[in-house]
C-alpha positions as a printed Julia matrix, in Angstrom:
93×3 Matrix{Float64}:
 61.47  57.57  107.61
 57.69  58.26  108.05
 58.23  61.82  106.98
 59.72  61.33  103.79
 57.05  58.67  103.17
 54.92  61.53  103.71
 56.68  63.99  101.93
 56.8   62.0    99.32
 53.04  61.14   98.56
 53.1   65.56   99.32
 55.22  65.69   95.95
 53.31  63.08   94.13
 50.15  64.82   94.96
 47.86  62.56   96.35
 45.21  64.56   98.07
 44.41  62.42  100.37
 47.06  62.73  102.19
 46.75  66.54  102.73
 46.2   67.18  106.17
 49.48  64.8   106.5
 51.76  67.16  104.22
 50.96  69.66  106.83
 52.57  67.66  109.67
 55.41  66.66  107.17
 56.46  70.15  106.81
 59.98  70.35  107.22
 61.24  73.56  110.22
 64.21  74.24  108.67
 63.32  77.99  108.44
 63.26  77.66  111.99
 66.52  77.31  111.82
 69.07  80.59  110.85
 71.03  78.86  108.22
 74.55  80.65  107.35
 76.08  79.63  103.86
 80.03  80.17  106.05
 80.98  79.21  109.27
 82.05  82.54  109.94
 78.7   83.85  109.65
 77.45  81.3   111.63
 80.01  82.18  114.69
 79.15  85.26  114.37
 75.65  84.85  115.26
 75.79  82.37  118.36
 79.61  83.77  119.32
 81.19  81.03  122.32
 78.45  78.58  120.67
 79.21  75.32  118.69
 78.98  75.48  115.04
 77.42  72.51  113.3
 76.87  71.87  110.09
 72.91  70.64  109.09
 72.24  68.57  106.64
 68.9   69.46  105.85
 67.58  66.6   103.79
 68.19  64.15  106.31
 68.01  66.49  109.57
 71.32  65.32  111.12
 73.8   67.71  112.02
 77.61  67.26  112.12
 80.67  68.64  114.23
 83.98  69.96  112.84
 86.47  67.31  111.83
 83.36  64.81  111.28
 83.97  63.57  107.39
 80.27  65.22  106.44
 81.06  68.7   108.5
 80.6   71.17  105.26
 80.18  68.31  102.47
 76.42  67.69  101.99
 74.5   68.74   98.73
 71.62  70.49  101.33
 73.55  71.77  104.05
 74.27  74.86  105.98
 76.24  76.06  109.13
 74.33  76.28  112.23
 73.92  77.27  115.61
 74.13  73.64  117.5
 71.63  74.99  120.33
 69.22  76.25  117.3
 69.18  72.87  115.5
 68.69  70.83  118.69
 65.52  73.1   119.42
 64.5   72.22  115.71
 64.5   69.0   116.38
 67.66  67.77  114.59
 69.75  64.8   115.6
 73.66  64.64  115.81
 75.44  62.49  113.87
 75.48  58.99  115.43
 78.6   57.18  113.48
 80.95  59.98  114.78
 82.33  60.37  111.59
């Protein structure tokens, strides 16, 4: 919540909340981002797939309803997300 607070004033410009738009930074190209899954497998094979959602920084697993569906989204390597920072999915849907 406090980032997009953050990121938010960022957009709006306020200046004084520069050295804050810094820290609010999104990592996502931290992250190697794969528009298929298949891409995604094949960089991290024996790994679990996830897809990010990477407005709101939660990833989901296959089956879940979101798993491919988000407007901002991208298959991932779970192992790279969780070292991003990411969170799973906590309704398990």
């Amino acid at each position: 919540m406090r980032d997009r607070i953050f990121r938010t004033l960022c957009v709006a410009g306020l200046t004084g909340f520069l050295p804050l738009c810094a820290m609010a930074a999104p990592t996502q190209s931290a992250v190697p981002q794969f528009a298929a899954r298949a891409d995604a497998e094949a960089h991290c094979p024996g790994e679990v797939v996830v897809w990010v959602d990477l407005a709101t920084r939660i990833y989901y697993y296959r089956g879940q309803d979101l798993y491919g569906a988000t407007k901002q989204g991208a298959y991932a390597c779970q192992r790279d997300v969780k070292d991003a920072g990411f969170r799973p999915n906590r309704s398990g849907k």
